[in-house]
RODO-2510 file (C-alpha; in nm, 4 decimals, decimal comma):
residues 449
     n   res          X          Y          Z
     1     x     4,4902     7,5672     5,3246
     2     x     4,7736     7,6444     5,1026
     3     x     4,7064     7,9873     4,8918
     4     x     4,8935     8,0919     4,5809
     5     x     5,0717     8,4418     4,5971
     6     x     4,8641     8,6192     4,3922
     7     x     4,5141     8,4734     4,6732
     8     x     4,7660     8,5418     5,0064
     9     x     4,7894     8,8986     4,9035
    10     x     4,4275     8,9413     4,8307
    11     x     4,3684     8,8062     5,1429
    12     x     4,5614     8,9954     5,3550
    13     x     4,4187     9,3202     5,1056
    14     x     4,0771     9,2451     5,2283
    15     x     4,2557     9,1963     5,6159
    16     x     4,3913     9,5519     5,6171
    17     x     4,0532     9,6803     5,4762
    18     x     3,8615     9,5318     5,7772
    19     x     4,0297     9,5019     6,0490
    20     x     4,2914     9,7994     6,1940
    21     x     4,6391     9,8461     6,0363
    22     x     4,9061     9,6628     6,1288
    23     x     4,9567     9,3472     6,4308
    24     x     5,2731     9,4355     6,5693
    25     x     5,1801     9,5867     6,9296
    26     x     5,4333     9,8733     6,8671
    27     x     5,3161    10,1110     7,1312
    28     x     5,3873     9,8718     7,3963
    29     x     5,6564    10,0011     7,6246
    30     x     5,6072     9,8500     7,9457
    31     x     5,8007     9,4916     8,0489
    32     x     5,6187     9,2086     7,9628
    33     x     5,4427     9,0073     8,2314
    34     x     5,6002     8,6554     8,3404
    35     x     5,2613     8,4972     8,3761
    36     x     5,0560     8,3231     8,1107
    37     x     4,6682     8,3447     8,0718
    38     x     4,4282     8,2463     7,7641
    39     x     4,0434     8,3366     7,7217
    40     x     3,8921     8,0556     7,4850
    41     x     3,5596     8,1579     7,2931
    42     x     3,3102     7,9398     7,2234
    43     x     3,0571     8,0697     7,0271
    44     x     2,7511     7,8491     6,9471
    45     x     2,5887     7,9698     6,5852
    46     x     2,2336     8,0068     6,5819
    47     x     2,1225     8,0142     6,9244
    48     x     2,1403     7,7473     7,1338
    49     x     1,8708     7,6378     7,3268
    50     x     1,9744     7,6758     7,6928
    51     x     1,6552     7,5522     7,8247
    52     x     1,7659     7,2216     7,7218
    53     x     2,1517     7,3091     7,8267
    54     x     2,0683     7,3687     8,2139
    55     x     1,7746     7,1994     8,3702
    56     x     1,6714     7,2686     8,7194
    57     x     1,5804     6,8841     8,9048
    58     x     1,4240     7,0247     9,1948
    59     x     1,0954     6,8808     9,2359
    60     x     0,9054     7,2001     9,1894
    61     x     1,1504     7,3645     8,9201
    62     x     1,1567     7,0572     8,6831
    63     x     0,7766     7,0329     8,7101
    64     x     0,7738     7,3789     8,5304
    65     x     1,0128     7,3170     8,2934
    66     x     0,8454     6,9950     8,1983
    67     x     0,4956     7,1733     8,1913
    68     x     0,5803     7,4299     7,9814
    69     x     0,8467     7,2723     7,7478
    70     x     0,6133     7,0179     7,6498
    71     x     0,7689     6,7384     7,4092
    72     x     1,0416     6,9005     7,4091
    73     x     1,0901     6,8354     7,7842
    74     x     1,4251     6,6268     7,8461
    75     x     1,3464     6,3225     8,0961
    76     x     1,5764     6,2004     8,3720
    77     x     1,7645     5,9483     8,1243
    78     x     1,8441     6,2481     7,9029
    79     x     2,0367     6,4745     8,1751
    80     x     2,3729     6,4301     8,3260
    81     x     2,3377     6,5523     8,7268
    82     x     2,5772     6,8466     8,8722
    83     x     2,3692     6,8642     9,2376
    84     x     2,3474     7,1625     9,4442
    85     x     2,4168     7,5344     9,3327
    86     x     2,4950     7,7602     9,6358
    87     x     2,3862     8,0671     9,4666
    88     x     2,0783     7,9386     9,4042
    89     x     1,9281     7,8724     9,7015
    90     x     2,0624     7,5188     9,6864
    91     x     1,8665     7,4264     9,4226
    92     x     2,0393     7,1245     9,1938
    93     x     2,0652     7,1382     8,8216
    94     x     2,1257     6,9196     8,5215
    95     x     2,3247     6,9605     8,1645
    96     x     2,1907     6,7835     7,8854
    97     x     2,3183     6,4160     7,8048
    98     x     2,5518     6,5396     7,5824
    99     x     2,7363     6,7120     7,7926
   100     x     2,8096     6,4641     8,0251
   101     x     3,1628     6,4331     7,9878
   102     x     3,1899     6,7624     8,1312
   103     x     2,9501     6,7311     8,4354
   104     x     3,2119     6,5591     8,6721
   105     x     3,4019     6,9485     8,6425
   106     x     3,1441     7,0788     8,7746
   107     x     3,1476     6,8704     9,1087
   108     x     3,5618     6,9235     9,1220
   109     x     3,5105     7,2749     9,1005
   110     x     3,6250     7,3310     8,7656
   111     x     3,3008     7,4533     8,5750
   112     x     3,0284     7,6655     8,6217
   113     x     2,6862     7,8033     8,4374
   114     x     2,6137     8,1575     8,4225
   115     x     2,2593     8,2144     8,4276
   116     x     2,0070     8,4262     8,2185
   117     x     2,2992     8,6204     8,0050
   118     x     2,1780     8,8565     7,7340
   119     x     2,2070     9,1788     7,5279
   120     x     2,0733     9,4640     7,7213
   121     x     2,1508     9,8552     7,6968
   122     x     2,0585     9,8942     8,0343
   123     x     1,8964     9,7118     8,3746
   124     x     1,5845     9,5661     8,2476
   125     x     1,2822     9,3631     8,3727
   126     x     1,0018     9,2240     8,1796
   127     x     0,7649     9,4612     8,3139
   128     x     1,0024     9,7154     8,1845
   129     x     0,9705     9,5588     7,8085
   130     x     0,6153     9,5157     7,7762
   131     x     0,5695     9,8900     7,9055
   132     x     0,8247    10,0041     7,6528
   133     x     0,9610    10,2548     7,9678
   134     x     1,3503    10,1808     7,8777
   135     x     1,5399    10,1220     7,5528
   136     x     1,6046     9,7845     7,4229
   137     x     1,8693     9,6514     7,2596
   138     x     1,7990     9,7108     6,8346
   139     x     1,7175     9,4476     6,6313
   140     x     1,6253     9,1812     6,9099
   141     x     1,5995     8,8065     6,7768
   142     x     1,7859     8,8773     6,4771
   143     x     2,0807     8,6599     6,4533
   144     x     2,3630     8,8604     6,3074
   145     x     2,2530     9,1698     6,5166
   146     x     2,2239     8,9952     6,8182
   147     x     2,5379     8,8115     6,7064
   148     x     2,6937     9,1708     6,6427
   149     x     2,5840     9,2811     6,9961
   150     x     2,7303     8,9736     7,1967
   151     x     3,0666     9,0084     7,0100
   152     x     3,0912     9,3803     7,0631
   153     x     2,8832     9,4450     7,3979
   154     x     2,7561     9,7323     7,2459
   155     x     2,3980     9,6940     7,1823
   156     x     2,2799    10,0413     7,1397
   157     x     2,4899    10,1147     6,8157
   158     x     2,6862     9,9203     6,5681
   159     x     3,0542     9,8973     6,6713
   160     x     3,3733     9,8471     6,4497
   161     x     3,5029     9,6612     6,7008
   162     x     3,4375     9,3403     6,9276
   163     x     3,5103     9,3196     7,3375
   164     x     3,7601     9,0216     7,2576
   165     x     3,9898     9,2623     7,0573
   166     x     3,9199     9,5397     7,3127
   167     x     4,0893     9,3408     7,5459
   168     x     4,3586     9,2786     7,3527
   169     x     4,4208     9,6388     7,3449
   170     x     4,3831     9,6656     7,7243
   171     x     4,6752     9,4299     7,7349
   172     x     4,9045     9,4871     7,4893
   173     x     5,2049     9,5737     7,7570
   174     x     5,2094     9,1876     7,8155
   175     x     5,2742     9,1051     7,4594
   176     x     5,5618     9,3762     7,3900
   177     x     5,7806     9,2879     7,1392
   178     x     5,5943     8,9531     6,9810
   179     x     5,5697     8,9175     6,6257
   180     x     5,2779     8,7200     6,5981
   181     x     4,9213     8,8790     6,7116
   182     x     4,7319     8,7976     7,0218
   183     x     4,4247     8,7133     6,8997
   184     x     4,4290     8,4328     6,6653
   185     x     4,1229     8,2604     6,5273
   186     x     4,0230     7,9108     6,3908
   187     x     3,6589     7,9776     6,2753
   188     x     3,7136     8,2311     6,0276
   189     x     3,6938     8,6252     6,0695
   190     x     3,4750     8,7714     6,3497
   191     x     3,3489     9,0766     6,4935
   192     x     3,4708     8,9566     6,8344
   193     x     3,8502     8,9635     6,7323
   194     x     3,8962     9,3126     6,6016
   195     x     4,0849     9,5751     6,8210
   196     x     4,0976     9,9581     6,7745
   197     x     4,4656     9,8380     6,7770
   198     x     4,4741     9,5004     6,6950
   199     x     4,3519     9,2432     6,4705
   200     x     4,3583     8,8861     6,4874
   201     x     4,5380     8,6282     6,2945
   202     x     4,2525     8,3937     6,1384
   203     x     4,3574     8,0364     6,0968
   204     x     4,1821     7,7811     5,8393
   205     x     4,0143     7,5123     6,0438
   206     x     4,2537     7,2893     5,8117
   207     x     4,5170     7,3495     6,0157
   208     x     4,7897     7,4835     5,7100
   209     x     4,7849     7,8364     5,5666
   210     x     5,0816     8,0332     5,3791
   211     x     5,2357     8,0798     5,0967
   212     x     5,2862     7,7753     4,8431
   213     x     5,6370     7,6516     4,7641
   214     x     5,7494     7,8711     5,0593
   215     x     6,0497     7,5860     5,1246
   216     x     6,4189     7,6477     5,0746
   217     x     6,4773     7,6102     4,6687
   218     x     6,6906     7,8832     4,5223
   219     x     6,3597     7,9526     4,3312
   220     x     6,1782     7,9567     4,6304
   221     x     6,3992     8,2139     4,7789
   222     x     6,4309     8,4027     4,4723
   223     x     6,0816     8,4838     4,4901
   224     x     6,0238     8,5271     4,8685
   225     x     6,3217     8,7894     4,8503
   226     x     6,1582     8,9319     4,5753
   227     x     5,8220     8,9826     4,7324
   228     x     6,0003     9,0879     5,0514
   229     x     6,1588     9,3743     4,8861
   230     x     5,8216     9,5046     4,7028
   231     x     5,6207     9,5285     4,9740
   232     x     5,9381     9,7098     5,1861
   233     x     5,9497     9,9810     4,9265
   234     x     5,8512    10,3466     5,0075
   235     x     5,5056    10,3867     4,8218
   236     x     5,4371    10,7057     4,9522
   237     x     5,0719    10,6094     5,0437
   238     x     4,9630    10,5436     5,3807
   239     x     4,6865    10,2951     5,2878
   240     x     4,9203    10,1024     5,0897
   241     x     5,1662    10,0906     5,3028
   242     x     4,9575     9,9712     5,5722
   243     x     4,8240     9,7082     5,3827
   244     x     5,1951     9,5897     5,2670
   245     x     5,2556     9,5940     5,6537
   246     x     4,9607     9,3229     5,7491
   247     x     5,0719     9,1322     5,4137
   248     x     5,4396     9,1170     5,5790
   249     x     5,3366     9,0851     5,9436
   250     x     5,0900     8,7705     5,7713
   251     x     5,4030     8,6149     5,6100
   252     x     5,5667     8,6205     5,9458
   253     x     5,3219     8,4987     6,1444
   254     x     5,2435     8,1897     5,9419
   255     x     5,6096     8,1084     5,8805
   256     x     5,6012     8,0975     6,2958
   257     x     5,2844     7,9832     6,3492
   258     x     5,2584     7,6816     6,0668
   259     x     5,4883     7,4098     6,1918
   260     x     5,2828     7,4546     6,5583
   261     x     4,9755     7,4400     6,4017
   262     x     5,0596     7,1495     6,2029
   263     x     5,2910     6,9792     6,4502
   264     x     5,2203     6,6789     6,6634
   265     x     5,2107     6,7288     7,0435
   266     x     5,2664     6,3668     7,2581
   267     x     5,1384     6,5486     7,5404
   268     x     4,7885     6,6650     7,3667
   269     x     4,7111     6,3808     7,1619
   270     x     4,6158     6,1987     7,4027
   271     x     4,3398     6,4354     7,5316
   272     x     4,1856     6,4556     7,1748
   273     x     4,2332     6,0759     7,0901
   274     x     3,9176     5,9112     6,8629
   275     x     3,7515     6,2939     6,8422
   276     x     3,7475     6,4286     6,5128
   277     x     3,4796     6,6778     6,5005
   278     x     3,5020     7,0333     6,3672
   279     x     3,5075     7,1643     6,7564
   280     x     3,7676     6,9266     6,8734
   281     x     3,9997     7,0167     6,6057
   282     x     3,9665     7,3905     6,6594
   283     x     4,0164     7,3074     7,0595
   284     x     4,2954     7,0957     6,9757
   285     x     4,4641     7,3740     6,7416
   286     x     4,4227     7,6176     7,0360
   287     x     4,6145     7,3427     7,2698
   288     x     4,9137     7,3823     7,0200
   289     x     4,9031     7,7260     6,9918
   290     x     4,9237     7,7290     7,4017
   291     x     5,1753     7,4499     7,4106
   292     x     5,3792     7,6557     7,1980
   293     x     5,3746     7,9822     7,3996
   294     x     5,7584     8,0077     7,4996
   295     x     5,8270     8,0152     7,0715
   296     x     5,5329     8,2905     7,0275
   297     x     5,6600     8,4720     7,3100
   298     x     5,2741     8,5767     7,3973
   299     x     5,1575     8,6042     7,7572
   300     x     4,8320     8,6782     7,6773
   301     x     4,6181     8,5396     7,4287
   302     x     4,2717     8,5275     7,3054
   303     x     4,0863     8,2722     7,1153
   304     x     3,7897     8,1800     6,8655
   305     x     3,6435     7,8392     6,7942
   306     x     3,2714     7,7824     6,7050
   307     x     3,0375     7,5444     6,6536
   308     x     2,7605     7,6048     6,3998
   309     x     2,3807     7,4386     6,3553
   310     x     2,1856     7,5633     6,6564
   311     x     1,9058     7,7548     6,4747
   312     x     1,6781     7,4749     6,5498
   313     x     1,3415     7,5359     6,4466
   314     x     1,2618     7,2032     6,4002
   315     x     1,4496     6,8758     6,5093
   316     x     1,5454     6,9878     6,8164
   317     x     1,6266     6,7093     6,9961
   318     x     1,8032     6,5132     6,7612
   319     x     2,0226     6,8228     6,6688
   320     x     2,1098     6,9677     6,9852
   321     x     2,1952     6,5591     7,0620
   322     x     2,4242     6,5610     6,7777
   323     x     2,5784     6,8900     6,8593
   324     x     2,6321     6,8727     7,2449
   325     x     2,7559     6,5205     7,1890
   326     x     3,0114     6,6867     6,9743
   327     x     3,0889     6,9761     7,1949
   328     x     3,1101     6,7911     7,5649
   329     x     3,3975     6,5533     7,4732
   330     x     3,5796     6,8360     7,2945
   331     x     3,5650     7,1020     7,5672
   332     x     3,6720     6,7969     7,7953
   333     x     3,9634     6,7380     7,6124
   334     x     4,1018     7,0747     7,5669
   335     x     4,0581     7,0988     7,9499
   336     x     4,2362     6,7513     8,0266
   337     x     4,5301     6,9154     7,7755
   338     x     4,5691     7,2041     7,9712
   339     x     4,6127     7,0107     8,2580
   340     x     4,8861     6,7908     8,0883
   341     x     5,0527     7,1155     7,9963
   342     x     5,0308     7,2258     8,3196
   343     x     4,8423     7,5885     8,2437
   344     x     4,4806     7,4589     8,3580
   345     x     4,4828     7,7755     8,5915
   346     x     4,5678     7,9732     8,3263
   347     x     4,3606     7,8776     8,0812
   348     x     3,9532     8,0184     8,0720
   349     x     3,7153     7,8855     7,7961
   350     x     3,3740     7,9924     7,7807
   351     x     3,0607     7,9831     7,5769
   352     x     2,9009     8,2446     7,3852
   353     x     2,5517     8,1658     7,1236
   354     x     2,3337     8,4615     6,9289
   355     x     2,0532     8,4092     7,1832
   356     x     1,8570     8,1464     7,4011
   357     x     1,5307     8,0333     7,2505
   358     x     1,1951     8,0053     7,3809
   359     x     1,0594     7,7833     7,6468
   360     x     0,7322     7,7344     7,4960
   361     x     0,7806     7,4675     7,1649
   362     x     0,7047     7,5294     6,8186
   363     x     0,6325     7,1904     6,7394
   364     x     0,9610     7,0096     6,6931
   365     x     1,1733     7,3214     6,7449
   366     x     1,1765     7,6549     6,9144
   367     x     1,1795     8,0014     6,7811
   368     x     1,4208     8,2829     6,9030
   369     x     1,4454     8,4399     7,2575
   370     x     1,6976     8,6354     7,4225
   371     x     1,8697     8,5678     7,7997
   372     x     2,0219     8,2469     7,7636
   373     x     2,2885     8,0175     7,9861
   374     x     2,5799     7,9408     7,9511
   375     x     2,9338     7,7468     8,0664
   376     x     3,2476     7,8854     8,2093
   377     x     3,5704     7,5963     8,2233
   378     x     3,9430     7,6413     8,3726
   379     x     4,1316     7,5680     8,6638
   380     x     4,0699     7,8914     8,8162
   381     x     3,7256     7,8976     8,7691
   382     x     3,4665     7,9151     9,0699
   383     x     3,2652     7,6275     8,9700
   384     x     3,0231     7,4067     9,1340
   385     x     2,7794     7,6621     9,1198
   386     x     2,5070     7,8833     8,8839
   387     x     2,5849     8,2407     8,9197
   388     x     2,3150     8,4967     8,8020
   389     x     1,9923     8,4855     8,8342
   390     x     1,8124     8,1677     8,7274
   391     x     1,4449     8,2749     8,5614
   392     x     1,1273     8,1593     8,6873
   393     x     1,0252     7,8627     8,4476
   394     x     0,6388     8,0163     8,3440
   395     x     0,4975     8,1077     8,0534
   396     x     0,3652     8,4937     8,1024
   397     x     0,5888     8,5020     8,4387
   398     x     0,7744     8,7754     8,6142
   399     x     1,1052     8,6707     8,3534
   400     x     0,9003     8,6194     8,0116
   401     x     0,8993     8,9194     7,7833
   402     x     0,6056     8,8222     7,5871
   403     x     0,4259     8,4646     7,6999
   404     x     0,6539     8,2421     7,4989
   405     x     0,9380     8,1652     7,7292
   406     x     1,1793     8,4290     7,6633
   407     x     1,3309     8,5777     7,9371
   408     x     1,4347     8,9411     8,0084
   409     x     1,8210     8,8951     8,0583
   410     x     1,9417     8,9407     8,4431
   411     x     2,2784     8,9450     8,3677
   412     x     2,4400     9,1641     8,0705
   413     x     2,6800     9,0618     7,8342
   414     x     2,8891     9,3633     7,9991
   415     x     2,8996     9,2046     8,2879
   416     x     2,9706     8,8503     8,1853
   417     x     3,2562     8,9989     7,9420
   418     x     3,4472     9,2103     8,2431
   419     x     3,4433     8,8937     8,5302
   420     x     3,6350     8,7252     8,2071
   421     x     3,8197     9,0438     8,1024
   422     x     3,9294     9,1595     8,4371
   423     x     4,0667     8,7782     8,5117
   424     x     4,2959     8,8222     8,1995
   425     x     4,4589     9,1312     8,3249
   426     x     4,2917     9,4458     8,2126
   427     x     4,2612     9,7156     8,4917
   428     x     3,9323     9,8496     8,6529
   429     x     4,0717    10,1820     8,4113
   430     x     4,0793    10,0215     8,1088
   431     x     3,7337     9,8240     8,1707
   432     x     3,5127    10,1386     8,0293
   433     x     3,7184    10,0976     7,7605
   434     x     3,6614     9,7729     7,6727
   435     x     3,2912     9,7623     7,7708
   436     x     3,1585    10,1676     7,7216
   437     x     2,8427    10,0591     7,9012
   438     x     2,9751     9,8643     8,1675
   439     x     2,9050    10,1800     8,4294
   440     x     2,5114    10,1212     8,4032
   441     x     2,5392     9,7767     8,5515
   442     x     2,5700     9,7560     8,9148
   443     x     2,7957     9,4990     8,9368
   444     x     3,1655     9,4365     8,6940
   445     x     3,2298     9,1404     8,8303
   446     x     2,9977     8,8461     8,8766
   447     x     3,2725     8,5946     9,0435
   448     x     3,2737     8,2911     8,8474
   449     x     3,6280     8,3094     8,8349
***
């Protein structure tokens, strides 16, 4: 969107409020690296349903899926066949129809799930959470606290900050001297984004944001030269002064950032042809932004895209239809643009939702669980294969916390965060900084990638 003055500055007021001072990695002092890498974050609003994401198709597994899922149960027309998982014993597996156009990945090695992922504060089993003998994350099934928790990884106390701009921090010696910030954002602000040192640059999903009538009029510069000079004045305030810094480093940044954004790219395109949905636009504006990473200077980057609708408490199978069908052909396109830019390698998307839901159906819907699956894409991911622990499919069994179907996470968000983390360049030091609660895990790396 285009903003008036008078809205850009309040804007970028209510930035320096919420978000730490200033985007200019200043303290960097090492060389920057000569390698490129990306994270990509998915995040799925609402809690998707990964019961209906990744089906087992083993005989014996799908029989207690079915049983227990009811009419909810997808049937063999509805699922799109990845085969064998090594980690699992073997076992073969199945994404939901409308994620088809991402299956064939997983068969060339290029995607993988990650099993059972959830908030926890520490090791848990579901023996553990009916006898009440360790702590639990707070506020389980709520959406914006278990939202909070898997942005932050911290799910013992609220946090200022999320694990994506932790990372950021971590690796702010790769992005010395860049103007423009690391993490940038197309759905809107997020506790994910915000660094103890950084803070992201949020992008409007339109695709334009800046200052109107910032062109090359005398008027035009008159008034840019005008505003330049008020906010460089000495106002003898440190919170003002921060905040004129993020209004200045904002001006920059979409003065740089603008004509990418809103450029044409003959070698993406073509990936994103005839897809117009909210995803595939964000995905696409991330495939700019990445195209464009010899003008921005960064060499590592982290993004945010999102999909929203998956609180489905009724509808479910014509909704999550709608919404994979949506999500599949964009996640296959920003993959088939990496690999026309030639960074596929370098490139690491990967999903993220509030929570699973249950097993057992409400009806139409499904009501609000916890461990939950999800998808891991890029040229240098491990894929082919389910890593974590897959739950045992029963009602009441040894994964269900409480006879509906939702399972005791196996895998932390801690853990699933540093395999990701540690690929993008932050150092087994700088991990427990990143994730404070990584150390009660006993593994930092699952190996997906």
């Amino acid at each position: 969107m285009s903003f008036s003055r008078r809205d850009f500055l309040k804007l970028a007021a209510l930035s320096s409020a919420a978000a730490p001072w200033g985007w200019m990695p200043a303290l960097a002092a090492t060389p920057a690296t000569d390698d490129y890498r990306a994270l990509v974050c998915i995040f799925l609003y609402g809690g998707n349903d990964g019961n209906n994401l990744l089906i087992p198709t083993d005989s014996a597994g799908y029989a207690a899926y079915a049983g227990a899922r009811g009419s909810l149960a997808l049937q063999a027309s509805d699922l799109a066949t990845l085969g064998a998982a090594a980690s699992q014993g073997g076992k073969s597996f199945a994404l939901h129809s409308g994620l088809s156009p991402i299956a064939p990945l997983y068969l060339q090695g290029k995607l993988a799930a990650v099993a059972n992922v959830g908030t926890l504060v520490n090791p848990m089993t579901a023996a553990d959470y009916r006898a009440k003998t360790k702590q639990r994350p707070f506020s389980l099934f709520s959406h914006s606290d278990q939202q909070h928790q898997w942005q932050s990884a911290e799910s013992a106390v609220l946090s200022a900050t999320g694990w994506g701009g932790r990372i950021a921090d971590a690796v702010l010696s790769s992005n010395a001297q860049v103007t423009v910030p690391a993490l940038m954002s197309i759905a809107g602000s997020s506790l994910f984004n915000n660094g103890k040192h950084t803070a992201p640059l949020v992008i409007p999903g339109s695709g334009t944001f800046g200052l109107k009538d910032n062109g090359t009029s005398a008027a035009a510069k008159a008034r840019n030269s005008g505003l330049a000079q008020l906010l460089g004045l000495d106002q003898g305030n440190a919170l003002v002064s921060a905040s004129a810094n993020v209004i200045t480093q904002a001006i920059a940044s979409s003065v740089l950032v603008n004509p990418i954004i809103q450029g044409t790219s003959a070698t993406i395109s073509p990936a994103f042809a005839g897809l117009s949905s909210s995803i595939a636009t964000q995905l696409m504006m991330v495939a700019k932004l990445i195209e464009a990473r010899a003008t921005t200077g960064l060499k590592r980057q982290v993004f945010y895209v999102a999909l929203n609708g998956f609180d489905t408490h009724s509808n479910q199978l014509n909704v999550q239809q709608t919404l994979f069908g949506q999500l599949g052909p964009a996640m296959l396109a920003f993959y088939n643009a990496t690999v026309a830019l030639g960074v596929a390698d370098k490139v690491t998307s990967f999903t993220m939702s509030d929570f699973s839901r249950t097993l057992k159906p409400n009806s139409s819907g499904t009501d609000h669980a916890w461990g939950n699956h999800h998808l891991v894409l890029g040229g240098a991911v491990k894929g082919g294969d389910v890593y974590g622990a897959f739950p045992t499919l029963a009602l009441n069994g040894a994964d269900d916390a409480d006879g509906a179907g939702r399972w005791v996470p196996t895998t932390s968000v801690d853990q699933y965060a540093a395999t990701l983390a540690s690929w993008l360049g932050v150092s087994t030091g700088d991990l427990a900084t990143v994730l404070p609660n990584l150390s009660r895990f006993a593994s930092s790396n699952i190996g997906f990638v």
